[in-house]
C-alpha positions, 0 to 999 in steps of 0.5 A: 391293164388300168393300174389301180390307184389303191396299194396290194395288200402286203400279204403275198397270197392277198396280193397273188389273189389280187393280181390274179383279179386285176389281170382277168377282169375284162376291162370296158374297151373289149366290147365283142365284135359284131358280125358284118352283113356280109359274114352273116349272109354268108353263114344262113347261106353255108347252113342253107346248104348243109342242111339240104345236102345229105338229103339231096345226095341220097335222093341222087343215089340209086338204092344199091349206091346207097345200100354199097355205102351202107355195107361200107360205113357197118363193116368200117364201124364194128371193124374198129376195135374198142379202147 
């Protein structure tokens, strides 16, 4: 926190307000961090996979598998009392 060159106000609610913008003001030396090429590299990748995942697994599944998981997640879903 920079301290100002000007006095607070002797008020102490002028003076609490002051203080409260003065210590939440975003000062010029937090400048918001950028993204390696690695990171960013790494997350199209992370999304690449999840987007193709639930797809591929389904595909992967015979239709009574699928149609087992299904009975499952209904029952587990109106098994749930509501609060």
């Amino acid at each position: 926190m920079r301290r100002s060159s000007k006095k607070l106000p002797t008020d102490p609610n002028k003076r609490a307000l002051e203080i409260v913008r003065l210590s939440t003001e975003e000062s010029e030396d937090e400048q918001p961090k950028e993204r390696s090429v690695i990171s960013e590299y790494l997350s199209q990748i992370g999304r690449k996979g999840g987007l193709k995942g639930g797809k591929a697994r389904a595909a992967k599944l015979s239709a009574k598998k699928r149609h087992d998981i299904a009975r499952k997640a209904a029952k587990s879903r109106w098994s749930k009392k509501s609060q």
